[in-house]
Backbone as CSV, one residue per row, in Angstrom:
resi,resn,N_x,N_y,N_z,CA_x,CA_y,CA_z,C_x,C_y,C_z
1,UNK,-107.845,-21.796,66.894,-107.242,-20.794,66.017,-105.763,-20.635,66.371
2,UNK,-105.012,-20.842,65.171,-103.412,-20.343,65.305,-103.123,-19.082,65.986
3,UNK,-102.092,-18.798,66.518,-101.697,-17.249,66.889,-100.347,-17.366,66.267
4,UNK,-100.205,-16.245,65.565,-98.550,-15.622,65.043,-98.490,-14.628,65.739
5,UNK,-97.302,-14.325,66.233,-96.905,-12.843,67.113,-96.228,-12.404,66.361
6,UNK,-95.845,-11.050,65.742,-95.164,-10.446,64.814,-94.461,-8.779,65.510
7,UNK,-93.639,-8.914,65.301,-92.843,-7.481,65.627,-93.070,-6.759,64.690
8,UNK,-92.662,-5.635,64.886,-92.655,-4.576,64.126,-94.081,-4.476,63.184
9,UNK,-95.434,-5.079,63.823,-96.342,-5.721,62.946,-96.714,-4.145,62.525
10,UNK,-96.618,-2.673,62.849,-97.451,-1.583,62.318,-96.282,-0.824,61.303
11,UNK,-95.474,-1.846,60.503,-95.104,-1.264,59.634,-95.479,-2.599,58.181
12,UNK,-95.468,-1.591,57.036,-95.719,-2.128,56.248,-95.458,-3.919,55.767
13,UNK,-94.571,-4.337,56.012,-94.242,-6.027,55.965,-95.177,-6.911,57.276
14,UNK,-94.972,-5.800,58.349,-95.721,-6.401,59.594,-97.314,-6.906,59.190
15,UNK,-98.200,-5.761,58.648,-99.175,-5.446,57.929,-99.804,-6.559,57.517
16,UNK,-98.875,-6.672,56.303,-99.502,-7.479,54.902,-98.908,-9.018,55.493
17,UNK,-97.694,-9.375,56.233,-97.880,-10.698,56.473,-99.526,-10.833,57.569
18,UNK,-99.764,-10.410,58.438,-100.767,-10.131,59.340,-102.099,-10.427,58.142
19,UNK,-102.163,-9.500,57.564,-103.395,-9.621,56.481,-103.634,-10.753,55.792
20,UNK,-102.668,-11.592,55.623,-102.765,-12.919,54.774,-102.682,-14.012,56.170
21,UNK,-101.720,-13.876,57.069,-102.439,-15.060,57.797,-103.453,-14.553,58.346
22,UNK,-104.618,-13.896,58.519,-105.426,-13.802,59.265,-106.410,-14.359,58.078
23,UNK,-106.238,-13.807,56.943,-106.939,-14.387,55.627,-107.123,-16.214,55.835
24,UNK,-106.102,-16.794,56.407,-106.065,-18.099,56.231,-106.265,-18.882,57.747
25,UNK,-106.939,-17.557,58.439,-107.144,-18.144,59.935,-106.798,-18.024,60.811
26,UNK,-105.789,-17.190,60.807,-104.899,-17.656,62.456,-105.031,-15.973,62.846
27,UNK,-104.624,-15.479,64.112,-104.743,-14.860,65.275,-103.469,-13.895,64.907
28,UNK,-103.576,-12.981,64.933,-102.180,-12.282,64.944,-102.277,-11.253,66.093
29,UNK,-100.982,-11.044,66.914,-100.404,-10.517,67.479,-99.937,-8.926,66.949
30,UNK,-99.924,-8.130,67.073,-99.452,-7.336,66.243,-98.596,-6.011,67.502
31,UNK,-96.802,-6.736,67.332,-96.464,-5.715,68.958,-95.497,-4.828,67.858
32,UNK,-95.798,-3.289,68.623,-94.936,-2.229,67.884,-94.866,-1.116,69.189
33,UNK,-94.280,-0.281,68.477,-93.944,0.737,69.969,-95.152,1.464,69.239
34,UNK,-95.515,1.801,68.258,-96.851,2.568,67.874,-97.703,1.720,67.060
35,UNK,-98.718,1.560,67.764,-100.111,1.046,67.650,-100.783,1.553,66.673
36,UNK,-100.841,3.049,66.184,-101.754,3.842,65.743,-102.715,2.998,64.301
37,UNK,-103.982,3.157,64.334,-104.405,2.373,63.318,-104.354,0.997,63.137
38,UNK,-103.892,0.595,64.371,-104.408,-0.848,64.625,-105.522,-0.796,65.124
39,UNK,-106.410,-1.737,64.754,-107.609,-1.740,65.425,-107.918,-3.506,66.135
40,UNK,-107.995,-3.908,67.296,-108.057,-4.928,67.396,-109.806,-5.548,67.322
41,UNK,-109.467,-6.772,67.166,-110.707,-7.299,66.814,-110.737,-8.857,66.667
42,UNK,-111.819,-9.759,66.432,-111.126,-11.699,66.779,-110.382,-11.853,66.264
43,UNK,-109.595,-11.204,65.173,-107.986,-11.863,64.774,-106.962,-11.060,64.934
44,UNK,-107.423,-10.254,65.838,-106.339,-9.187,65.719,-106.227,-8.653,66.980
45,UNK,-104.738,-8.825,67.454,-104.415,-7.824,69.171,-103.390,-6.968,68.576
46,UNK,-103.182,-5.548,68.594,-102.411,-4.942,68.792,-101.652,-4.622,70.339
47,UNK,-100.304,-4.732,70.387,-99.724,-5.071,71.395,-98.864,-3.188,71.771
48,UNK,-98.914,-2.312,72.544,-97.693,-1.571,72.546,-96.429,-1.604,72.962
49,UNK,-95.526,-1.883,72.509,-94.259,-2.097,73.768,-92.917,-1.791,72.541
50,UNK,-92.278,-0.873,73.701,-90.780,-0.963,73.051,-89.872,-1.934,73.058
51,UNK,-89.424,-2.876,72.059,-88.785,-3.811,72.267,-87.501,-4.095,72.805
52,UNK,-87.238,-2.787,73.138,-85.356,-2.206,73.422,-85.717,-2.584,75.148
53,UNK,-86.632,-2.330,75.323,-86.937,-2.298,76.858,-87.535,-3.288,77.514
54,UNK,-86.338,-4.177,78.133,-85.980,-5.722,78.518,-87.202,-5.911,79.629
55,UNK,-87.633,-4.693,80.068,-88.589,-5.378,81.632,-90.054,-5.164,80.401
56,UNK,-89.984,-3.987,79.583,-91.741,-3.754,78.981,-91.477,-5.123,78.121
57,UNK,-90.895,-5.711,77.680,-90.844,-7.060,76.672,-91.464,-8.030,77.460
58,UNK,-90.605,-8.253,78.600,-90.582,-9.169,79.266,-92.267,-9.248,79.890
59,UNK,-92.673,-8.171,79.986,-94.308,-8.187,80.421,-95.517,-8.359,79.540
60,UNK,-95.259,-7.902,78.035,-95.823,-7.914,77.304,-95.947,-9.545,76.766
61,UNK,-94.931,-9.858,76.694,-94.643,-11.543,76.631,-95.186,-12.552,77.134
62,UNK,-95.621,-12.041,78.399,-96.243,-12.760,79.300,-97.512,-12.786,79.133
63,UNK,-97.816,-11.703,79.390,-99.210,-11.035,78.714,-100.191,-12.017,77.489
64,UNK,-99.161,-11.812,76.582,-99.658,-12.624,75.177,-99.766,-14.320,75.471
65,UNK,-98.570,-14.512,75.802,-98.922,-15.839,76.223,-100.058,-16.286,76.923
66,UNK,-100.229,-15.956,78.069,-100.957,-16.204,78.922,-102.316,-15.753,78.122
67,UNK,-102.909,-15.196,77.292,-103.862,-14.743,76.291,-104.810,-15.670,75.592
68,UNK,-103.511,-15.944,75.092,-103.439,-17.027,73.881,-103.391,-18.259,74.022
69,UNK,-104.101,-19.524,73.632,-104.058,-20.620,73.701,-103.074,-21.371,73.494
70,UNK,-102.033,-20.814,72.393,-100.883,-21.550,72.026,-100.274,-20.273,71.210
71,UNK,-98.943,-19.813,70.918,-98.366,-19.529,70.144,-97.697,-20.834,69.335
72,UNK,-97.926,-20.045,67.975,-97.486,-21.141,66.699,-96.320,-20.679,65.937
73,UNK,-96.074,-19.258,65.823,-95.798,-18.543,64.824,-95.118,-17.285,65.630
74,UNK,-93.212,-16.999,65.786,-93.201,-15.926,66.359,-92.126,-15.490,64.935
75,UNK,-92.619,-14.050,64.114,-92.063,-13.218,63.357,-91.144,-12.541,63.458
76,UNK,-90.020,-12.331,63.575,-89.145,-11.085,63.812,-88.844,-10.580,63.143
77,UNK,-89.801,-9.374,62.877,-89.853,-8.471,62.143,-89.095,-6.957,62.140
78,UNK,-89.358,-6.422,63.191,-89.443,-5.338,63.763,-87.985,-4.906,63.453
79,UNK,-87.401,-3.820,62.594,-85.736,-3.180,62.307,-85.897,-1.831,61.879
80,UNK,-84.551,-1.191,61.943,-84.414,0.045,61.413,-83.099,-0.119,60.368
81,UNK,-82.969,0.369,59.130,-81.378,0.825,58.945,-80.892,1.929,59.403
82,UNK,-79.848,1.927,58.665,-78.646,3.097,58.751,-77.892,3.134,57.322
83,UNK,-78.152,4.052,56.759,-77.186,4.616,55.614,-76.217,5.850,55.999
84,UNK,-75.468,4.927,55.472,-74.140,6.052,55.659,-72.621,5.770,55.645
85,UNK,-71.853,5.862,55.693,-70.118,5.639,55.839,-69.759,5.526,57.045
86,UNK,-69.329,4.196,57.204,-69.205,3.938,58.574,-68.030,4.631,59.232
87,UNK,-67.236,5.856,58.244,-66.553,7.035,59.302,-67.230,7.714,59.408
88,UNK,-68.875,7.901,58.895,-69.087,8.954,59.295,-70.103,9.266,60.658
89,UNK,-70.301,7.612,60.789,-71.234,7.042,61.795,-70.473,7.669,63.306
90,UNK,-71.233,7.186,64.415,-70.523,7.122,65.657,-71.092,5.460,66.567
91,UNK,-70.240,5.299,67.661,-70.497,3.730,68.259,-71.741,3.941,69.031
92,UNK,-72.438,4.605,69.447,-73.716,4.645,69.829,-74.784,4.320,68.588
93,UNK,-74.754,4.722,67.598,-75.866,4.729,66.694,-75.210,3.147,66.207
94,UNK,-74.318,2.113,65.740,-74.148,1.290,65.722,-74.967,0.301,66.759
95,UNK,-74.392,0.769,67.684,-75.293,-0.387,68.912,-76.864,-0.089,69.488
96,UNK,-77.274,1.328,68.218,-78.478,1.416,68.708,-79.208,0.513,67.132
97,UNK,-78.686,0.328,66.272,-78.938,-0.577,65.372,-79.087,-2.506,65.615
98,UNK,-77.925,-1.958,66.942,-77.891,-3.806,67.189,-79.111,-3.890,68.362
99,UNK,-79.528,-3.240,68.860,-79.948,-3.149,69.726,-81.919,-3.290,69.319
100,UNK,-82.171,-2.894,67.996,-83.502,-2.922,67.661,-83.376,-4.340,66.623
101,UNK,-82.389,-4.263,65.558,-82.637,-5.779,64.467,-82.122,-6.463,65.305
102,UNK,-81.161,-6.872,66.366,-80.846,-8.205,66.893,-80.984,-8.376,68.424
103,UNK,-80.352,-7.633,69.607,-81.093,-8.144,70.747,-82.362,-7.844,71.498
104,UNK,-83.126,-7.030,70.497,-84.702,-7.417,70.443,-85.312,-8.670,70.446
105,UNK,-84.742,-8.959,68.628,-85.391,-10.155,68.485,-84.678,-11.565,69.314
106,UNK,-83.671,-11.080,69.361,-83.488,-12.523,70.561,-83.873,-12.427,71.910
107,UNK,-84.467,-10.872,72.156,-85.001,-11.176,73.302,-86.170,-11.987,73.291
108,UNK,-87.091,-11.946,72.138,-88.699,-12.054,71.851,-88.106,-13.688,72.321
109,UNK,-87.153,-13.951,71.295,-87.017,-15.810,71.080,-86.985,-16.743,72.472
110,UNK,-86.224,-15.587,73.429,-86.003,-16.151,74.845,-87.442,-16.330,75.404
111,UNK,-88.257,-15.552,75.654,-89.445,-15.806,75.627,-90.817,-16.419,74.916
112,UNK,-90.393,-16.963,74.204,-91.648,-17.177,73.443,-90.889,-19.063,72.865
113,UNK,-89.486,-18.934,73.592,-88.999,-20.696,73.142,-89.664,-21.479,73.894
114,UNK,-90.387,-21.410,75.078,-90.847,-22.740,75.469,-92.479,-22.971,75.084
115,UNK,-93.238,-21.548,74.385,-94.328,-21.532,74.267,-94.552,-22.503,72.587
116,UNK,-93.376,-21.904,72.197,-93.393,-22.609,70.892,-92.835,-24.252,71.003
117,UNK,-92.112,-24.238,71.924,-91.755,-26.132,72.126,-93.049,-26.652,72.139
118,UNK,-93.183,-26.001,73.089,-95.012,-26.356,73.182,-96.369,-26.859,71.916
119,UNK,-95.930,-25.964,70.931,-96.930,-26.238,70.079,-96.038,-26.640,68.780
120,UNK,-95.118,-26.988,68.814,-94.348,-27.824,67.785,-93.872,-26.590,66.447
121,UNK,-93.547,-25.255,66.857,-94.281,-24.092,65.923,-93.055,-23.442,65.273
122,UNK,-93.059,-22.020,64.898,-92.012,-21.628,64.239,-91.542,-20.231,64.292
123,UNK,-89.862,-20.113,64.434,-89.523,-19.260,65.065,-88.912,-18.506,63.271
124,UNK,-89.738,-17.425,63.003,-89.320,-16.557,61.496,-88.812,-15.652,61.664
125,UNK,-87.722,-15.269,61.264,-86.904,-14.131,61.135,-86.500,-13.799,60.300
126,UNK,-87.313,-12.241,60.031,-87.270,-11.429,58.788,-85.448,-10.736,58.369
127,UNK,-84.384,-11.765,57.940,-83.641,-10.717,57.633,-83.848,-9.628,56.458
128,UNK,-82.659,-9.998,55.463,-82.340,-9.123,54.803,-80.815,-9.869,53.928
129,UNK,-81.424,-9.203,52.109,-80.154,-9.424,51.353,-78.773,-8.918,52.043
130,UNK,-78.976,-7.817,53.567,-77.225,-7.935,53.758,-77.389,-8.774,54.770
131,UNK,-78.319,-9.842,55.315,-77.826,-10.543,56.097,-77.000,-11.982,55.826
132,UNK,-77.024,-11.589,54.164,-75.821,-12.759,53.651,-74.500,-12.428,52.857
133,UNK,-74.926,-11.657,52.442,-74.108,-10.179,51.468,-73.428,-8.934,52.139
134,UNK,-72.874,-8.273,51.460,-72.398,-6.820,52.100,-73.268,-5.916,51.015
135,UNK,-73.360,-4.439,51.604,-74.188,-3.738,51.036,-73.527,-2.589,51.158
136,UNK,-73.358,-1.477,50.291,-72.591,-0.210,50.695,-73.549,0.745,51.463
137,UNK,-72.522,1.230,52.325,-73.000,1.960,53.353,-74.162,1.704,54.037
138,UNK,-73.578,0.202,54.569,-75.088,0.047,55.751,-74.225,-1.398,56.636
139,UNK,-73.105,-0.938,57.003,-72.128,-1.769,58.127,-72.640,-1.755,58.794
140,UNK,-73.729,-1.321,60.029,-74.192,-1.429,61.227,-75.292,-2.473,60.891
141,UNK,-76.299,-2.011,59.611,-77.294,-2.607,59.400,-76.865,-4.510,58.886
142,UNK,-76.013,-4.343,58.130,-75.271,-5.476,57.754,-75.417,-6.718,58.790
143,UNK,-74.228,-6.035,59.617,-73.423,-6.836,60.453,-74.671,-6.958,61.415
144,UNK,-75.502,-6.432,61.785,-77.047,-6.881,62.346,-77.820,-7.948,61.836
145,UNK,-77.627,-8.010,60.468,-78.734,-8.762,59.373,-77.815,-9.877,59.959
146,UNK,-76.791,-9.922,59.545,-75.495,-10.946,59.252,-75.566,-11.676,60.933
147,UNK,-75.559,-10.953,62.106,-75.998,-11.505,63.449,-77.307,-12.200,63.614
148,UNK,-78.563,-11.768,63.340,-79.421,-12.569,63.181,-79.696,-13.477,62.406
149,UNK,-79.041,-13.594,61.426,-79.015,-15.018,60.705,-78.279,-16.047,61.746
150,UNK,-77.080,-15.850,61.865,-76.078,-16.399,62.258,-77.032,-16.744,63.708
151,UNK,-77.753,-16.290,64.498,-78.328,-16.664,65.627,-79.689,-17.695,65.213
152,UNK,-80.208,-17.512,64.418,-81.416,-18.516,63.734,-80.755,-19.621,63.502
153,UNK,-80.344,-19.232,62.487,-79.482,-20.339,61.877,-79.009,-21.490,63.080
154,UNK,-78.066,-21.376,63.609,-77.671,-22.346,65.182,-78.827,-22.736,66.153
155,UNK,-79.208,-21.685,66.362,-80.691,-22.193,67.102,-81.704,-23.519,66.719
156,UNK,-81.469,-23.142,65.135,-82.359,-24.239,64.709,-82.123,-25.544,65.261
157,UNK,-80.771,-26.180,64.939,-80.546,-27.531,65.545,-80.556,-27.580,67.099
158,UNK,-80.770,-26.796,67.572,-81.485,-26.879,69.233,-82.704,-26.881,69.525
159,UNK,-83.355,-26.548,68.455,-84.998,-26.033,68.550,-85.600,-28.096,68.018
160,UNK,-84.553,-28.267,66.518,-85.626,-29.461,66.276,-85.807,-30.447,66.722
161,UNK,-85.093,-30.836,68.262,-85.617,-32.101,69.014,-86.989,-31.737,69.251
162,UNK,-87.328,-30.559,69.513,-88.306,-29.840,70.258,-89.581,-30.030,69.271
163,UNK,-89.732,-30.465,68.001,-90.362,-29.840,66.677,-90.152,-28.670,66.141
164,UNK,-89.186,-27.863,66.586,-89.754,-26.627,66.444,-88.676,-26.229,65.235
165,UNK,-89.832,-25.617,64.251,-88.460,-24.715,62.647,-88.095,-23.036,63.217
166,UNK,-87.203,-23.344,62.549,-86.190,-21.882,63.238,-85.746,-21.425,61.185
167,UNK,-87.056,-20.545,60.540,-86.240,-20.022,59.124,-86.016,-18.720,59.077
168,UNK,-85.447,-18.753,57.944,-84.841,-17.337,57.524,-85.185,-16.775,56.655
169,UNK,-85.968,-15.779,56.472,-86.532,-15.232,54.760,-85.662,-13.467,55.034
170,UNK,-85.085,-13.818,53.632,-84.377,-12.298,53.026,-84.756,-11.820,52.293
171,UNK,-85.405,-10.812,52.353,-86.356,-10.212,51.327,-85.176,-9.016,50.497
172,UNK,-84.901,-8.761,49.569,-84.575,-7.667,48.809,-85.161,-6.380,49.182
173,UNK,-85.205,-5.537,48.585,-85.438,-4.112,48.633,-86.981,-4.292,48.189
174,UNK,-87.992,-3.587,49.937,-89.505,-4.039,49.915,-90.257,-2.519,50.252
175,UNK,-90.840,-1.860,49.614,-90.917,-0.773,49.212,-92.520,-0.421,50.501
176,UNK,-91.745,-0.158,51.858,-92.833,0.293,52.456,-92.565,1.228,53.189
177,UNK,-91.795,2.050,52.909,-91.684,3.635,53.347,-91.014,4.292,52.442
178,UNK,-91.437,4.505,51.088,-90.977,4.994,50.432,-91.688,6.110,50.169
179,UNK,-90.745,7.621,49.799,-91.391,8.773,49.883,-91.810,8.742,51.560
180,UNK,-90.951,8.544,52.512,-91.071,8.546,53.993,-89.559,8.399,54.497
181,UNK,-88.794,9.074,53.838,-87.021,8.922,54.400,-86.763,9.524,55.776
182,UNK,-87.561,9.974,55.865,-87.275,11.118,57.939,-86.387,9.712,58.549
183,UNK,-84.878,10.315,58.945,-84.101,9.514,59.187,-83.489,10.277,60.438
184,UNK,-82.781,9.857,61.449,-82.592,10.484,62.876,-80.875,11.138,62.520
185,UNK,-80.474,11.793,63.355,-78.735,12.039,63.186,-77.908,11.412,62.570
186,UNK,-78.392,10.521,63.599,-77.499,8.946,62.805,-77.351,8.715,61.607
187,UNK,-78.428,8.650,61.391,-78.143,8.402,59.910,-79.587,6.814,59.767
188,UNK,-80.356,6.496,61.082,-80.760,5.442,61.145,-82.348,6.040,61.026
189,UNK,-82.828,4.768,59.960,-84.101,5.321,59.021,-85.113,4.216,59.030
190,UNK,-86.754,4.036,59.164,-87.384,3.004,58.791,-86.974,2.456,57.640
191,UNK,-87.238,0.934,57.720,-86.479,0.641,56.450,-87.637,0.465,55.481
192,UNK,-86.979,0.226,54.288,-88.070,0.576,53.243,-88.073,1.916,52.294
193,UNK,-87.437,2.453,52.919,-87.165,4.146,52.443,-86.206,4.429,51.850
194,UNK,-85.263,3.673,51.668,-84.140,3.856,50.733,-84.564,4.436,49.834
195,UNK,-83.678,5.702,48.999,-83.972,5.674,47.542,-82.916,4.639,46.565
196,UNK,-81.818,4.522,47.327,-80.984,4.046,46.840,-81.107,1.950,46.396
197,UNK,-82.145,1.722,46.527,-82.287,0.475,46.326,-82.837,0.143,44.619
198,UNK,-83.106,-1.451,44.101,-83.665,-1.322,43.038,-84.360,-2.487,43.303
199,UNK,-85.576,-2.612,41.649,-86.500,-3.453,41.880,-87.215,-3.823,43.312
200,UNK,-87.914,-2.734,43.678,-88.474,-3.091,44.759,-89.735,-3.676,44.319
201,UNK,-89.981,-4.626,45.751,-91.023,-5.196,45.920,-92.406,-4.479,46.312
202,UNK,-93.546,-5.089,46.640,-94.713,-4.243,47.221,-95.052,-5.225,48.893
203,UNK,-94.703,-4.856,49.968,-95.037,-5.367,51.330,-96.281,-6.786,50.798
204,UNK,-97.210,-6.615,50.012,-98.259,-7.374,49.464,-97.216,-8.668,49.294
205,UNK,-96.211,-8.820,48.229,-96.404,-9.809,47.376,-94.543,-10.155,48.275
206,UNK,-94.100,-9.231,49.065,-93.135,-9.938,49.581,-93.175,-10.635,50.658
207,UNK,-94.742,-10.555,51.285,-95.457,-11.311,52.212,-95.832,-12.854,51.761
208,UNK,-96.302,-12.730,50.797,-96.671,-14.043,50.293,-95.792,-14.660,50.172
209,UNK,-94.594,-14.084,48.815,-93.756,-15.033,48.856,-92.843,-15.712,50.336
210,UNK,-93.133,-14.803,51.120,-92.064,-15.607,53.095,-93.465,-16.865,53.071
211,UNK,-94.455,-16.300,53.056,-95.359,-17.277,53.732,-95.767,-18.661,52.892
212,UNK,-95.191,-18.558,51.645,-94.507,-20.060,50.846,-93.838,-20.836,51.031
213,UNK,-92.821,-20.196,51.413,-91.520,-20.584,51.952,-91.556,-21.219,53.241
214,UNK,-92.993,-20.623,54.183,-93.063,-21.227,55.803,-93.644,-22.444,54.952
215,UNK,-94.688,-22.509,54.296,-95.530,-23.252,53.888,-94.775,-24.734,53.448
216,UNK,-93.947,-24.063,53.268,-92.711,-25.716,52.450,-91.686,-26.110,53.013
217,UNK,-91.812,-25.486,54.527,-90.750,-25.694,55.539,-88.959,-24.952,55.047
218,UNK,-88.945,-23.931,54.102,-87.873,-23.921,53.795,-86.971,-23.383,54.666
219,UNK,-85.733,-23.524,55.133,-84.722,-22.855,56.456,-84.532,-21.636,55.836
220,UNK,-84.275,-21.549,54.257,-83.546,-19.843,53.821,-84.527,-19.501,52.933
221,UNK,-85.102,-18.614,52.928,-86.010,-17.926,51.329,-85.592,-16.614,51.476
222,UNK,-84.880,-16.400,50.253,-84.547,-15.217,49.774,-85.583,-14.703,49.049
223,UNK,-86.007,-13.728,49.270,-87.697,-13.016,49.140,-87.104,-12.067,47.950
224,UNK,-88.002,-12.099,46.967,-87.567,-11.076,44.963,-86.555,-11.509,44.741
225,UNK,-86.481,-11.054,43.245,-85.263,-11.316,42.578,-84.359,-10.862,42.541
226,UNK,-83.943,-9.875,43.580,-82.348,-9.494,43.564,-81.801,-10.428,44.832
227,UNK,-82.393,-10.909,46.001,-82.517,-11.539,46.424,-82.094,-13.044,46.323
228,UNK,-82.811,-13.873,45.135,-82.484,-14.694,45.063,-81.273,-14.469,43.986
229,UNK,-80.838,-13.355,42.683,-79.361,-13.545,42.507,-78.586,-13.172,43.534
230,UNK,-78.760,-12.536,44.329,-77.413,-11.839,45.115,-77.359,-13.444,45.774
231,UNK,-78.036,-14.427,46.327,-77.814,-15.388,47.257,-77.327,-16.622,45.603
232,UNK,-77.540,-16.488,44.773,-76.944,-17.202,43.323,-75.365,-16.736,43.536
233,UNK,-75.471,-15.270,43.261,-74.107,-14.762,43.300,-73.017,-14.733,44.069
234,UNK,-74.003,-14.887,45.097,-72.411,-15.141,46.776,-71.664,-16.844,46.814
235,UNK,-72.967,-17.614,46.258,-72.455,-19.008,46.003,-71.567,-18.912,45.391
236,UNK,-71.330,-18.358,43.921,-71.196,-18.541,42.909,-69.139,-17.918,42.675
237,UNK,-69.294,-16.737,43.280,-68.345,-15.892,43.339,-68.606,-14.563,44.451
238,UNK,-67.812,-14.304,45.474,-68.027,-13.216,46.331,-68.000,-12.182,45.627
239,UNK,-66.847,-12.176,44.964,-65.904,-11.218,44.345,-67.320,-10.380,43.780
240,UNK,-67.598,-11.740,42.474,-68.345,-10.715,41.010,-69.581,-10.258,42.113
241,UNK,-70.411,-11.001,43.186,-71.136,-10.186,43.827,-71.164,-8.845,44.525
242,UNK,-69.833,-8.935,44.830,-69.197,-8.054,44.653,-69.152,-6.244,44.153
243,UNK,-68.661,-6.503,43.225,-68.614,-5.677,41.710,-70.083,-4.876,40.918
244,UNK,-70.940,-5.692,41.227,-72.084,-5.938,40.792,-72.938,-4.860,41.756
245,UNK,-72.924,-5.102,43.396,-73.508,-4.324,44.215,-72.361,-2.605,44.299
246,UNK,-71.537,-2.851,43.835,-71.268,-1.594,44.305,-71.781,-0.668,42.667
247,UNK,-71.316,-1.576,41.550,-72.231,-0.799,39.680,-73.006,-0.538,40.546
248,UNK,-74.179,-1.254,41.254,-75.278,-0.237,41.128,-75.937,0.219,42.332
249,UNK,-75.312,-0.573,43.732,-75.859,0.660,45.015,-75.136,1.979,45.055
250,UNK,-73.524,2.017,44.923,-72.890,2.961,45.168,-72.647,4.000,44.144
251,UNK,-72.606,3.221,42.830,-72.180,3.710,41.423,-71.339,3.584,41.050
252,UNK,-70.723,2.753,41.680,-68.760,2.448,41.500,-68.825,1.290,40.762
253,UNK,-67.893,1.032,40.009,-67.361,0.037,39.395,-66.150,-1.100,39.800
């Protein structure tokens, strides 16, 4: 049996990818700082650990490995945003943004790269339409999305002597905390909760479509259709992409 390890697996995207590969066989991992309503069972470990916290990672890591017959499949899932004006932000809540979407997940990668050399397997990382784009009022979250690409991305050609795929799926606006905005000082919120987004997806069907995309080896899948125009539109012209996100995240023209 496959094992996928997935971050952030007890929120809604974590979930429903979990639910479909287990549908198709494989073992999931499921590490979050809250467990609640996980229930483990033969395809299923719920893991607890804060990912900010370099020694509980580092044990939990071990842990799983040593568990598991092979890891195949490591997810990086696990993020928060931040809405807001980046004067109105402060440099702590910035680096507590970088600190959960990006040197989390590169911590997971440091650990879990030789398990995956090992089984020829694949390293997924859940960005985000601003991890290719700009988005109003979400510079911390951005420039996070925009770092973890930029770290996949390079990795990859180090990973494929090894066998190993290193992709990227950007999902658009995926509707799993919605009507759930409880957001901290900061301004930093589960994501999913935006009101300010459009055409959202359902965690269900923005699962499937990433797990197509593993399925066909693709390096980038931009997950819904704002998604795949905004990644049409940045090719195409920055500018009109531009123009376009601020008509209708900000209301500006």
């Amino acid at each position: 049996m496959k094992t996928a390890v997935i971050s952030g697996g007890n929120g809604g995207l974590g979930r429903a990818l979990a639910a479909q590969l287990e549908a198709q066989g494989w073992h999931c991992v499921l590490m979050d700082r809250d467990i609640a309503g996980l229930a483990a069972s033969d395809s299923r470990t719920p893991v607890a650990v804060d990912l900010t916290d370099g020694p509980a990672l580092a044990d939990a890591s071990r842990r799983i490995i040593a568990d598991r017959p092979s890891i195949d499949l490591v997810i990086y899932n696990a993020g928060v945003s931040q809405i807001g004006p980046f004067a109105e932000t402060d440099p702590a809540s910035h680096r507590r943004v970088f600190e959960i979407n990006y040197f989390a997940a590169i911590g997971m990668a440091r650990h879990f790269l030789a398990p995956l050399r090992d089984s020829g397997g694949t390293h997924l990382a859940i960005s985000s339409v601003a991890g290719f784009a700009p988005l109003h009022n979400r510079t911390a979250y951005a420039a996070s999305k925009h770092a973890l690409q930029g770290f996949f991305a390079s990795l990859r050609s180090e990973e494929a002597p090894f066998g190993v795929r290193c992709l990227i799926a950007a999902p658009s606006f995926v509707a799993t905390n919605i009507g759930n905005p409880a957001r901290t000082e900061d301004g930093i919120l589960r994501p999913g909760s935006a009101a300010d987004g459009m055409d959202y997806m359902t965690p269900e069907d923005a699962a499937a479509e990433i797990l197509r995309g593993v399925d066909r080896s693709r390096e980038f899948i931009p997950v819904g259709r704002v998604a795949r125009l905004s990644s049409w539109l940045m090719r195409l012209s920055p500018a009109l992409y531009q123009r376009a996100m601020r008509r209708n995240i900000s209301g500006r023209g």
